[in-house]
C-alpha positions as CSV (number, residue, x, y, z in Angstrom):
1,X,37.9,145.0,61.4
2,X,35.8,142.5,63.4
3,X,38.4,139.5,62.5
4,X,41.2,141.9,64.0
5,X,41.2,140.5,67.4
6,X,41.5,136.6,66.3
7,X,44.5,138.2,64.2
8,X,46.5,139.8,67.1
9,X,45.0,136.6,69.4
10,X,47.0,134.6,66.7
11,X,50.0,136.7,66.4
12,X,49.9,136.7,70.5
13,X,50.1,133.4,70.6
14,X,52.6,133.1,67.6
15,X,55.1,135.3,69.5
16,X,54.7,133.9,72.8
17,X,55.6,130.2,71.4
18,X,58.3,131.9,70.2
19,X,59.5,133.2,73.1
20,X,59.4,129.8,74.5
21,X,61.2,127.9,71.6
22,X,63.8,130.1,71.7
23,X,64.2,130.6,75.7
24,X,64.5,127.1,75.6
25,X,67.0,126.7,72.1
26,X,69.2,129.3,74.2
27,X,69.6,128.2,78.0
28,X,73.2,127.4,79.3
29,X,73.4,124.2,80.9
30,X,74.7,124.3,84.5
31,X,78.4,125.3,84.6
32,X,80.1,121.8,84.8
33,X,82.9,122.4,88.1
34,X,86.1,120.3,87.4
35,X,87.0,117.3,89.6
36,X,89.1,117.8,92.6
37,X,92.6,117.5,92.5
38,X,93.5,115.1,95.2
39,X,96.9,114.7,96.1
40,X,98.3,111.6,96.8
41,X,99.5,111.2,100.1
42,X,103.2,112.2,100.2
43,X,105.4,109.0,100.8
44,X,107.2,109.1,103.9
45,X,110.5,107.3,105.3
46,X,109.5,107.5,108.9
47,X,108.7,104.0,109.9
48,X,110.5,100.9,110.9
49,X,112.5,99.4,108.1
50,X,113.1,96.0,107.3
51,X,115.9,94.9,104.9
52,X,116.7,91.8,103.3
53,X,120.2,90.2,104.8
54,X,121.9,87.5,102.4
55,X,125.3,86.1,102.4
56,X,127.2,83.9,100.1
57,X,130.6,82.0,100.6
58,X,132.5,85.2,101.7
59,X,130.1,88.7,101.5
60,X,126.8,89.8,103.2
61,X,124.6,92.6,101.6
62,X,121.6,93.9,102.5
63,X,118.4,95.7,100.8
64,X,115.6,97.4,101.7
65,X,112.3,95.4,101.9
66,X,110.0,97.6,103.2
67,X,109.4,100.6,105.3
68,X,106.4,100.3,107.9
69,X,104.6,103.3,109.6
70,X,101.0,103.1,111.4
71,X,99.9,100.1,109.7
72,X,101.2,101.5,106.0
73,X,104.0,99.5,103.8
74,X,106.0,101.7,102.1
75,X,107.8,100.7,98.9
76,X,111.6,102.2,99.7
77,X,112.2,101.9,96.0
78,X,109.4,103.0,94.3
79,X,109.4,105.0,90.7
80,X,110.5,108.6,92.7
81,X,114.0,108.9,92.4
82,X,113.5,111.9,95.0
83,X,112.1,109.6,97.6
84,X,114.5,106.8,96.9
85,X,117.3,109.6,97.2
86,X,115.9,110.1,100.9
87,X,115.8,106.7,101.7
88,X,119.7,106.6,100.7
89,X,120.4,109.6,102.8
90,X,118.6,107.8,105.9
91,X,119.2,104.6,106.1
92,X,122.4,103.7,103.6
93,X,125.2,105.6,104.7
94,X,128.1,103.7,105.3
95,X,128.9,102.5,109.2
96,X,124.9,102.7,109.9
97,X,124.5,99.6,112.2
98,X,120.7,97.8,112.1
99,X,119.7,94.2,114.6
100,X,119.6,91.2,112.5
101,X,116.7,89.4,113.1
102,X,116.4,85.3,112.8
103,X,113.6,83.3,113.3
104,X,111.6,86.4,114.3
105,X,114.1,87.2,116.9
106,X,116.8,89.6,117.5
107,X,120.5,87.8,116.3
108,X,122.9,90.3,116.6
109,X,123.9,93.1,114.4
110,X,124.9,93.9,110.4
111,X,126.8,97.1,109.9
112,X,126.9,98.8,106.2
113,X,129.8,98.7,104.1
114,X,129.9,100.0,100.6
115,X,127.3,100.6,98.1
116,X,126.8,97.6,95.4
117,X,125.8,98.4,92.0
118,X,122.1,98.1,91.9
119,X,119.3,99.4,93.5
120,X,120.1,100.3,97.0
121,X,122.0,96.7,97.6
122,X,125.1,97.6,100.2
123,X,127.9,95.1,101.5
124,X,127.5,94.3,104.7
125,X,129.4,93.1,107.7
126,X,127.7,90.8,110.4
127,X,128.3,90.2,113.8
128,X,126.3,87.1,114.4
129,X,126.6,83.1,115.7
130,X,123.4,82.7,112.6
131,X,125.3,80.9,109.5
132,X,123.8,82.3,106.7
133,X,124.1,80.5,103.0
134,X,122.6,81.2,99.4
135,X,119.4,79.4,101.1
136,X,119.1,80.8,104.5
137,X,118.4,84.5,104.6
138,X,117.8,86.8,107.5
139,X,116.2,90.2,108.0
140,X,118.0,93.2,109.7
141,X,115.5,96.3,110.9
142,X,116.1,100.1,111.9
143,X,113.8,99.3,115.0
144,X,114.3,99.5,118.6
145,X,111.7,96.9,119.7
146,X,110.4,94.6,116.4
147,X,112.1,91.5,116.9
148,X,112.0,91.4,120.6
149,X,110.7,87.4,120.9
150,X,112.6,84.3,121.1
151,X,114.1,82.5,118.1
152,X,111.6,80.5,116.9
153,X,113.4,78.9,113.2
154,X,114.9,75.7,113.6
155,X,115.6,72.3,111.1
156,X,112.7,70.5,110.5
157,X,112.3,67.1,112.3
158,X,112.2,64.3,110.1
159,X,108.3,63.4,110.6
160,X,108.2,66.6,109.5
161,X,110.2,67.0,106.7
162,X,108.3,63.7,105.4
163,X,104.8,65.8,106.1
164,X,105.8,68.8,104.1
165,X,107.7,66.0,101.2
166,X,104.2,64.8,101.2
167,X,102.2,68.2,100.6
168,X,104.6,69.5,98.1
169,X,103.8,65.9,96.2
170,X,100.1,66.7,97.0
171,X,100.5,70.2,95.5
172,X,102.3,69.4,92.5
173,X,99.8,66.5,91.5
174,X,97.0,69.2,91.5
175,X,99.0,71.1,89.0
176,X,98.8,67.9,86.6
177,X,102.8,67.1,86.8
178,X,103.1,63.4,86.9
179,X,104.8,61.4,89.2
180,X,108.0,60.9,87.2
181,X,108.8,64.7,87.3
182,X,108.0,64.9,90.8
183,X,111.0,62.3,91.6
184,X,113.4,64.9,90.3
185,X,112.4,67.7,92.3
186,X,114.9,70.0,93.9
187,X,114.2,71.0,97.5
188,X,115.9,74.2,98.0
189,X,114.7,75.0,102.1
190,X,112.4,73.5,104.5
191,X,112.1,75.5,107.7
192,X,110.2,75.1,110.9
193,X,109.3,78.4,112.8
194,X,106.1,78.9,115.1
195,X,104.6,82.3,113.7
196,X,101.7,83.0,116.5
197,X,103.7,81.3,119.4
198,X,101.4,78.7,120.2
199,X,104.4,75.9,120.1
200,X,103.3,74.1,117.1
201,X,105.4,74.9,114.6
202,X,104.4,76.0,110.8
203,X,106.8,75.1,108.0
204,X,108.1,76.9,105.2
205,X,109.6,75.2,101.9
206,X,110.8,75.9,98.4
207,X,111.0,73.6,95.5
208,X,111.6,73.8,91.9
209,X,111.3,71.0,88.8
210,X,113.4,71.1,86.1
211,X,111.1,69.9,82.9
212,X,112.0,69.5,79.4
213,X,112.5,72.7,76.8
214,X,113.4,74.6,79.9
215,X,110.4,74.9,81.6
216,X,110.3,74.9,85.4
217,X,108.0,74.6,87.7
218,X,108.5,76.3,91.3
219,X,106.3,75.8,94.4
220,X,106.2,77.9,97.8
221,X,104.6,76.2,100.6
222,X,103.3,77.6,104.2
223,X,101.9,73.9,106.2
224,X,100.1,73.8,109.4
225,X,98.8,71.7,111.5
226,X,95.4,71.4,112.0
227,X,93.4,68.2,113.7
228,X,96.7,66.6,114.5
229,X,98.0,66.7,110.6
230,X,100.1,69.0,108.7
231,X,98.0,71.0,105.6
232,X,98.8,73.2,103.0
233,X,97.9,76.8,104.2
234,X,99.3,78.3,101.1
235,X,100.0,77.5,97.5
236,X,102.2,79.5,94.9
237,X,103.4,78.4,92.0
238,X,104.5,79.3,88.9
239,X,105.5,77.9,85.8
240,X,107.5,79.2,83.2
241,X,110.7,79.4,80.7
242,X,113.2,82.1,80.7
243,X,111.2,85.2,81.1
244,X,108.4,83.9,82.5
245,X,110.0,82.2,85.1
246,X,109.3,82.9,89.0
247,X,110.7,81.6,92.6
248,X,110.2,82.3,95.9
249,X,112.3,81.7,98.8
250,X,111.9,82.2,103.0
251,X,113.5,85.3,104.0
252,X,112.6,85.0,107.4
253,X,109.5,86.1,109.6
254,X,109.0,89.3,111.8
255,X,106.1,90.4,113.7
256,X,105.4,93.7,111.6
257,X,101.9,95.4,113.4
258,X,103.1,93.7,116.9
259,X,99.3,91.1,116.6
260,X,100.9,88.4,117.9
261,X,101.3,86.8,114.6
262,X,104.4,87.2,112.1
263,X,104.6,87.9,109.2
264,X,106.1,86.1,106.0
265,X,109.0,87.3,104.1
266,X,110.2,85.7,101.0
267,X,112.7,87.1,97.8
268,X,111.4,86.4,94.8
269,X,113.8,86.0,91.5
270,X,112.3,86.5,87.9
271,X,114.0,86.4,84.7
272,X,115.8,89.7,85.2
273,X,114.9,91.5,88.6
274,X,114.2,90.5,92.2
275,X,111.6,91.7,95.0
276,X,110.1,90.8,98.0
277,X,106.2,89.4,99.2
278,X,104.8,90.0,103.0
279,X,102.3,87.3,103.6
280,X,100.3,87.9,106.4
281,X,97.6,85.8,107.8
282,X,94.0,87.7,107.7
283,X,91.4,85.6,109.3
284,X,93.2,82.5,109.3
285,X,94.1,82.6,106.0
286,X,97.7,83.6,104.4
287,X,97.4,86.9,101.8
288,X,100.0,88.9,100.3
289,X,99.5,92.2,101.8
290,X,103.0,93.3,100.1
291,X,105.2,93.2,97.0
292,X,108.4,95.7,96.6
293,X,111.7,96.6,97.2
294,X,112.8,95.6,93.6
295,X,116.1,95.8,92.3
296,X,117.7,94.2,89.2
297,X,120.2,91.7,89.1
């Protein structure tokens, strides 16, 4: 009997670890709560839109670029055939009537004709003294007030055209093409506009080089001057065969968020499709701040 207690002190004990163990072997974690839903902003088709105007030797169309709205650039074709349907029903019905805008500038009118096969492409009839060609686009916009500054595209001079001759040379010997294949190159469009209305103008040109087994190289140029001499402010290029192959081409400018500085449009051709860039200048330096409006070809 006198061991007794150390028994029950052991069994005491015994039990109570148990009651640990097992308290611990059985304790729920903390419910996990699953992550919030967030919705994705609902596109909307309010905005200004801006539309691509082109022309060969006898039709104009026109296609949607972009639509902006407080600072936002909306895609007018993205992958929602719901929203793409309301961006038919608002801005492609036949007889709609939008300002053509050149050089930044407000250049008369295009009126909507029939709808093309693709995309949201639409014949188009202008009403305009701008002669647009396969090289020399314009923009058309459903605002009231973008576009309201002077005409500002014009032919380059030709100290000029030698300056940006020069910088496409420049560019294409940093991509390792030698000077041979440089001789050859096509020059599709140098332009001269003045994007930030200081009266110095900025130029815009395209080129391409046709190389061996089909490969070509094409260059997009933006020049400035700065200290009295025109330099490269930006630099795209691509090289490529068949479905790697990339060009981009001046659309025209427009001064989108009203800052005092245009923005850039070009149309871009690939293999099997087509689309558009914004470029806008950020801190003195020229970004793509947009890419859409796709459509196949």
């Amino acid at each position: 009997m006198k061991h007794l207690p150390f028994a029950l002190l052991f069994l005491s004990l015994s039990f109570g670890a148990n009651v640990v163990v097992n308290s611990q072997a059985t304790k729920q974690p903390p419910a996990r709560q699953a992550p919030s839903q967030i919705r994705p902003k609902p596109r909307s088709i309010e905005g200004a839109a801006v539309f691509a105007v082109s022309k060969d030797v006898n039709d104009a169309t026109i296609d949607p670029i972009v639509i902006f709205n407080k600072g936002q650039y909306v895609n007018p074709l993205a992958d929602d055939e719901a929203f793409i349907k309301q961006v038919e029903n608002r801005y492609f019905r036949k007889g709609q009537k939008y300002r053509l805008i050149f050089g930044g500038a407000a250049a008369g009118t295009v009126t909507l004709k029939d709808r093309l096969e693709f995309g949201l492409t639409t014949s188009a009839t202008l009403d305009t003294t701008i002669r647009l060609n396969s090289q020399v686009h314009a923009l058309a916009t459903s605002s009231n007030t973008l576009g309201a500054k002077q005409n500002s595209r014009r032919a380059t001079t030709a100290d000029e055209r030698a300056a940006m001759l020069n910088l496409m040379k420049e560019a294409y010997r940093l991509k390792k093409l030698a000077s041979a294949a440089i001789a050859k190159v096509t020059v599709y469009n140098i332009t001269a506009l003045d994007v930030d209305g200081d009266g110095e103008a900025e130029l815009i040109g395209s080129f391409a080089i046709a190389a061996p087994h089909e490969i070509s190289h094409d260059l997009f140029l933006i020049a400035e001057k700065k200290s009295g001499q025109y330099q490269n402010s930006l630099v795209w290029y691509n090289k490529g065969t068949e479905e790697n192959l990339a060009s981009r081409r001046l659309v025209d400018i427009l001064d989108l968020d009203s800052d005092g500085t245009a923005e850039v449009f070009t149309i871009n051709s690939y293999y099997e499709s087509t689309d558009f860039t914004i470029y806008k200048r950020v801190n003195g330096v020229w970004k793509s701040v947009y890419q859409g409006g796709a459509f196949g070809v």
